[in-house]
FIGU-67477 format. One record per residue (C-alpha): z, y, x; residue in three letters. Coordinates in steps of 0.05 Angstrom, whole numbers, always signed. Each point is the difference from the previous one (the first is absolute). Layout:
! residues N
<atom><Z>Z</Z><Y>Y</Y><X>X</X><r>ALA</r></atom>
...
END
This chain:
! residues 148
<atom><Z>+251</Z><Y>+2221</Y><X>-1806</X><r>UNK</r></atom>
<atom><Z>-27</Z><Y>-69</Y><X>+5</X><r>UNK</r></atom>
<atom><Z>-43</Z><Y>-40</Y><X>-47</X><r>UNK</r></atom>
<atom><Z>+12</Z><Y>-63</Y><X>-35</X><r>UNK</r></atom>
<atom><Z>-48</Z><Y>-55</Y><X>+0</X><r>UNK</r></atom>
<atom><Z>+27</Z><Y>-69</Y><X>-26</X><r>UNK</r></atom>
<atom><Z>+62</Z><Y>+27</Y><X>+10</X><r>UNK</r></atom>
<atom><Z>-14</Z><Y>+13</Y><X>+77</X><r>UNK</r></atom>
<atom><Z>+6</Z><Y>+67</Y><X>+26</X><r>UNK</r></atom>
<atom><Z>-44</Z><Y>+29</Y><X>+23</X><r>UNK</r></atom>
<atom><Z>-13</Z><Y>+67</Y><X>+48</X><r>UNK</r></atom>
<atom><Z>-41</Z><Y>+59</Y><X>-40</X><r>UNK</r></atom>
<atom><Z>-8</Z><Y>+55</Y><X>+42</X><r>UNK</r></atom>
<atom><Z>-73</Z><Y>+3</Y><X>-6</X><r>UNK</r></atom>
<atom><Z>-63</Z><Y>+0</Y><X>-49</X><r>UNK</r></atom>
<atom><Z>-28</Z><Y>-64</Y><X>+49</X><r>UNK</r></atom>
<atom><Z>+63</Z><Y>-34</Y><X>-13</X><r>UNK</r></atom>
<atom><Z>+5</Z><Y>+10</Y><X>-79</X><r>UNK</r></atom>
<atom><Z>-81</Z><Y>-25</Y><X>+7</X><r>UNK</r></atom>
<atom><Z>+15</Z><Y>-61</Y><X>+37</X><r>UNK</r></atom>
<atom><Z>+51</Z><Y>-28</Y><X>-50</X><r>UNK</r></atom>
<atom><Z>-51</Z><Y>-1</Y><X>-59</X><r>UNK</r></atom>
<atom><Z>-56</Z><Y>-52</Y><X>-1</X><r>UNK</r></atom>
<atom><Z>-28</Z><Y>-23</Y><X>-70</X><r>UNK</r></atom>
<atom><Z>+23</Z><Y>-70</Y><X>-12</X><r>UNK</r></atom>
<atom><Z>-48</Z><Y>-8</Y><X>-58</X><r>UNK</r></atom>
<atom><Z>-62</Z><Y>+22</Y><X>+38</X><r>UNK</r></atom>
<atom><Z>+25</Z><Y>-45</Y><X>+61</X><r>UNK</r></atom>
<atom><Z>+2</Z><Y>-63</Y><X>-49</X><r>UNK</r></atom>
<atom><Z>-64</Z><Y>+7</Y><X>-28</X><r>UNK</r></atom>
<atom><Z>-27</Z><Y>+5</Y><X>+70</X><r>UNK</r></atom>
<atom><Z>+31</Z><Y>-52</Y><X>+29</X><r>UNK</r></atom>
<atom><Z>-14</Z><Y>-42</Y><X>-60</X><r>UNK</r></atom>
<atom><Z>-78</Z><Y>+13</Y><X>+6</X><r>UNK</r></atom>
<atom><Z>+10</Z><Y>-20</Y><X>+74</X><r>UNK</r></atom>
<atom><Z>-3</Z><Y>+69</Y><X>+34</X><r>UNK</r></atom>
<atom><Z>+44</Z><Y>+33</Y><X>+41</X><r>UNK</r></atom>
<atom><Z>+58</Z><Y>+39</Y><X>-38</X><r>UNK</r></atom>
<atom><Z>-9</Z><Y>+75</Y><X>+32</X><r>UNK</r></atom>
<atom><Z>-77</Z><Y>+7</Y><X>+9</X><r>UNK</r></atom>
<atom><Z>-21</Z><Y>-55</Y><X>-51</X><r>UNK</r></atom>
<atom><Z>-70</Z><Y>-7</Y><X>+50</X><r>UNK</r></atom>
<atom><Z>+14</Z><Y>-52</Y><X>+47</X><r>UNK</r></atom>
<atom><Z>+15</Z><Y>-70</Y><X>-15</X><r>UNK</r></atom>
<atom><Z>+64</Z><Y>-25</Y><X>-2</X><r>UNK</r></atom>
<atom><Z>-17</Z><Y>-77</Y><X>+17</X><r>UNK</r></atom>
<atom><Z>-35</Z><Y>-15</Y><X>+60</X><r>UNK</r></atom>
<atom><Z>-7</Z><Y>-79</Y><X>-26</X><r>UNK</r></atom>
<atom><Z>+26</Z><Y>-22</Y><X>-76</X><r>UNK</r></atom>
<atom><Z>+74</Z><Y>+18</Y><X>+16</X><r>UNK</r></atom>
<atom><Z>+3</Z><Y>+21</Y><X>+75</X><r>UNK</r></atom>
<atom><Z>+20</Z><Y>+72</Y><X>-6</X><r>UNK</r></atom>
<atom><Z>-32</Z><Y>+56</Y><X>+47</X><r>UNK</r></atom>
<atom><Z>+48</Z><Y>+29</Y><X>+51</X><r>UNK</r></atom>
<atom><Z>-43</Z><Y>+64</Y><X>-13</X><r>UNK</r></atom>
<atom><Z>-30</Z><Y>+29</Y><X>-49</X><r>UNK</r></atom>
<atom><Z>-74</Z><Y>-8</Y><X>+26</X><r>UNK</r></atom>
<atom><Z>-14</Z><Y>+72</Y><X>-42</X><r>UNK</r></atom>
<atom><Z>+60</Z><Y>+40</Y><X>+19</X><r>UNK</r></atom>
<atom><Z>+34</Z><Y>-37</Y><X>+49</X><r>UNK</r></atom>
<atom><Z>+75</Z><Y>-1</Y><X>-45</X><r>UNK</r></atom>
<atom><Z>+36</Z><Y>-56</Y><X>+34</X><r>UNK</r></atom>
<atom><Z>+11</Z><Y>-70</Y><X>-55</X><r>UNK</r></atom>
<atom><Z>+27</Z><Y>-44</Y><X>+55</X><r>UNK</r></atom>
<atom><Z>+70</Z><Y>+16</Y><X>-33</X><r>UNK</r></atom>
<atom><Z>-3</Z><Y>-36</Y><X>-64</X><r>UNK</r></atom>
<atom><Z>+49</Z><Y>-49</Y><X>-19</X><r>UNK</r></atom>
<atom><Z>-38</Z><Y>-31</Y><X>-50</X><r>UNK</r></atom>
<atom><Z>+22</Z><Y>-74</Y><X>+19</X><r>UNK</r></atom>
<atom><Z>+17</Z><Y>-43</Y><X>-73</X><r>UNK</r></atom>
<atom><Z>-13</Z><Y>+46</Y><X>-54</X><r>UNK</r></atom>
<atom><Z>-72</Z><Y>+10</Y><X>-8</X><r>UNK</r></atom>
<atom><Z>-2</Z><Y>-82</Y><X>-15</X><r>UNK</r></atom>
<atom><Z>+58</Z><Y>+4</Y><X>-45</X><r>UNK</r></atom>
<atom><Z>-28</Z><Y>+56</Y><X>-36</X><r>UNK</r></atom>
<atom><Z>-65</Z><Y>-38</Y><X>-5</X><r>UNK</r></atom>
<atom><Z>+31</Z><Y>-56</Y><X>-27</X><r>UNK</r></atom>
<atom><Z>+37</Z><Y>+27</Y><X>-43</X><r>UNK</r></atom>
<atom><Z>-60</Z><Y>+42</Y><X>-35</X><r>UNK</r></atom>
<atom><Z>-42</Z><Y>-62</Y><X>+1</X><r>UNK</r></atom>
<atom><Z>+48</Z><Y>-40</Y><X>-26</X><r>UNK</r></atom>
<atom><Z>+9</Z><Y>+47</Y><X>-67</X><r>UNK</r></atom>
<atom><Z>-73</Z><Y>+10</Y><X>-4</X><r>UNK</r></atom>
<atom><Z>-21</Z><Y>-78</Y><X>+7</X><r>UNK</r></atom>
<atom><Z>+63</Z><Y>-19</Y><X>-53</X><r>UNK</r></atom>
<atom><Z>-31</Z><Y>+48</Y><X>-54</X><r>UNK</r></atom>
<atom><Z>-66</Z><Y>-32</Y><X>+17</X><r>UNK</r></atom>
<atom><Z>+32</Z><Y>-67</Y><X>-9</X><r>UNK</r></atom>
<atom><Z>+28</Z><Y>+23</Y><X>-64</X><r>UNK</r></atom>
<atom><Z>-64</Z><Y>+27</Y><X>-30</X><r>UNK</r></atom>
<atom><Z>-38</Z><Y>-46</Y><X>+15</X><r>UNK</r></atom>
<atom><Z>+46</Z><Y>-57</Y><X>-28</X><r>UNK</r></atom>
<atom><Z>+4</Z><Y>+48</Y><X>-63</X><r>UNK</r></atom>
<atom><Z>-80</Z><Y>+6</Y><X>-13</X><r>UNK</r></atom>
<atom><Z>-25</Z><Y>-71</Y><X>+26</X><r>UNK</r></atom>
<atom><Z>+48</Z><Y>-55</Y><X>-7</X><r>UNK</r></atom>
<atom><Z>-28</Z><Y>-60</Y><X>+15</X><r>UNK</r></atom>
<atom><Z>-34</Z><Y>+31</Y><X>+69</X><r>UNK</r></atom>
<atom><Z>+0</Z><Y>-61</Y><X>+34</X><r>UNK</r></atom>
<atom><Z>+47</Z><Y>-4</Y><X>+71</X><r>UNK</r></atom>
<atom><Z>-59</Z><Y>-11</Y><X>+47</X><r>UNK</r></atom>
<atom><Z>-17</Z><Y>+74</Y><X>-26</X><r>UNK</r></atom>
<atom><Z>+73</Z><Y>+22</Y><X>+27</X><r>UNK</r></atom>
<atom><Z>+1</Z><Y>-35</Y><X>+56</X><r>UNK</r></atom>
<atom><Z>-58</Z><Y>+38</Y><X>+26</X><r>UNK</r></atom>
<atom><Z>+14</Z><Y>+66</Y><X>-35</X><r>UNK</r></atom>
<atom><Z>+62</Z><Y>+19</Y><X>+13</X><r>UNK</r></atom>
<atom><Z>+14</Z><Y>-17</Y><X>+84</X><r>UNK</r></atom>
<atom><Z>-75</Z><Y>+35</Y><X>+6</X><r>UNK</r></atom>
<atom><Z>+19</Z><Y>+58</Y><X>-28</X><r>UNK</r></atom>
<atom><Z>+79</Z><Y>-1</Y><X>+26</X><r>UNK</r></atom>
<atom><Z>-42</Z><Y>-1</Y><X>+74</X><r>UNK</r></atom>
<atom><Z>-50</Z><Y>+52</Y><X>-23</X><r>UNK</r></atom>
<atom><Z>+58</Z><Y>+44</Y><X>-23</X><r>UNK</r></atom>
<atom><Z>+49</Z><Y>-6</Y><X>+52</X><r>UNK</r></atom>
<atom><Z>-56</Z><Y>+18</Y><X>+49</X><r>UNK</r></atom>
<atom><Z>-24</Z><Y>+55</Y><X>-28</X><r>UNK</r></atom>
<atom><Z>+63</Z><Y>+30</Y><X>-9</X><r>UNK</r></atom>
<atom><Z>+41</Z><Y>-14</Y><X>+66</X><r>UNK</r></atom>
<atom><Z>-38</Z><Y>+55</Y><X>+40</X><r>UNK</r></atom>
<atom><Z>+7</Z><Y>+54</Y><X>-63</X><r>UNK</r></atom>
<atom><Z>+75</Z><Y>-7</Y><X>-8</X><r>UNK</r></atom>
<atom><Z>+13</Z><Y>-5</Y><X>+85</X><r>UNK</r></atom>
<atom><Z>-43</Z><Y>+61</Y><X>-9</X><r>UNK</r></atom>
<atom><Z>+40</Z><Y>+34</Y><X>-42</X><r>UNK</r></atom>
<atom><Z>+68</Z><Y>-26</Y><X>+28</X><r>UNK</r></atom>
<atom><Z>-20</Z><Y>+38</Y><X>+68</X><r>UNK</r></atom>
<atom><Z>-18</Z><Y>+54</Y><X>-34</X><r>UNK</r></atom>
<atom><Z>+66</Z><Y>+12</Y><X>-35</X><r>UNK</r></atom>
<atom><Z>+26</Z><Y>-9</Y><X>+69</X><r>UNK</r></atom>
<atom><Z>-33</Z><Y>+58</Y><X>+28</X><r>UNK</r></atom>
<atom><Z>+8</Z><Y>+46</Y><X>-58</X><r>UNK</r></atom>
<atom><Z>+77</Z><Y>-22</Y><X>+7</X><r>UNK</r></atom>
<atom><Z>-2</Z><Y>+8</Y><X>+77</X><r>UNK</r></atom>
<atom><Z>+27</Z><Y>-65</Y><X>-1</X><r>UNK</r></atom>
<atom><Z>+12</Z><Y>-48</Y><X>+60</X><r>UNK</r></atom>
<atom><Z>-25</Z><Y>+42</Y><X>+63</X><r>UNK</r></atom>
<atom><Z>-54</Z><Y>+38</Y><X>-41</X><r>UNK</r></atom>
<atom><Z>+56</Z><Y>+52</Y><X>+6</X><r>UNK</r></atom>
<atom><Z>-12</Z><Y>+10</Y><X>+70</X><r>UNK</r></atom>
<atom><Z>-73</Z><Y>-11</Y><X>-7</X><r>UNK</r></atom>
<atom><Z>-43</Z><Y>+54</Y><X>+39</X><r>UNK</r></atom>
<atom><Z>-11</Z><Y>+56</Y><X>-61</X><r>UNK</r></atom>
<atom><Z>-64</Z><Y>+22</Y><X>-6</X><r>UNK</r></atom>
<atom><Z>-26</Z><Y>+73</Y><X>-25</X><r>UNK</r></atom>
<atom><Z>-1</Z><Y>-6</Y><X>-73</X><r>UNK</r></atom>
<atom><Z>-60</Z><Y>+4</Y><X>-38</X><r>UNK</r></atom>
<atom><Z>-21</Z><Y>+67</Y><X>-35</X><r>UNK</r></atom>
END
């Protein structure tokens, strides 16, 4: 009897293998979206702003597989980009006759504070989706006694 994981199956002769398959995606988003790693949630993801660990410095989980590449930035624009147009739109709505000077200060400062913020959150979160998913060579990544 074999188990089906995305429609890959896969081997289930044993309690260790029916354990291995399941990792919380939820719990390894929020981690990796707060910048820790996705098993432990101890060590630090990051070694720099987005210069991923290849270990975990707390539990020594191997991140060097990630293949986070262009979605963090698209996702962060693409947040930004709804948040700042609803800005836009308020603030159009509630003071008129702001004059442009105000915009033209306003709106790239806060863009830049946005998109910086965020970038490291959602590549976070991206490689932690990864390694719930064992996606990407995080399949073959070294297991490592789960936590009681």
């Amino acid at each position: 009897m074999a188990i089906e994981v995305l429609g890959i199956p896969r081997p289930s002769g044993s309690v260790e293998n029916t354990a291995r398959l399941r990792r919380d995606v939820g719990q390894a988003l929020r981690r990796g979206f707060s910048g820790h790693c996705p098993y432990c949630g101890q060590g630090a993801m990051f070694a720099r702003y987005l210069k991923v660990n290849d270990r975990c410095p707390g539990c020594d989980t191997e991140l060097l597989h990630h293949r986070a590449d262009d979605a963090p930035p698209y996702i962060t624009i693409l947040v930004v980009g709804h948040i700042l147009g609803a800005l836009m739109l308020s603030v159009e709505e509630f003071a008129p006759n702001l004059p442009i000077l105000y915009h033209m200060l306003i709106w790239p400062t806060l863009a830049l504070v946005l998109c910086l913020a965020l970038l490291p959150a959602f590549k976070g979160a991206l490689i932690g989706y990864q390694w719930a998913l064992r996606m990407h060579g995080f399949e073959t990544a070294a297991e490592i006694p789960s936590q009681a």
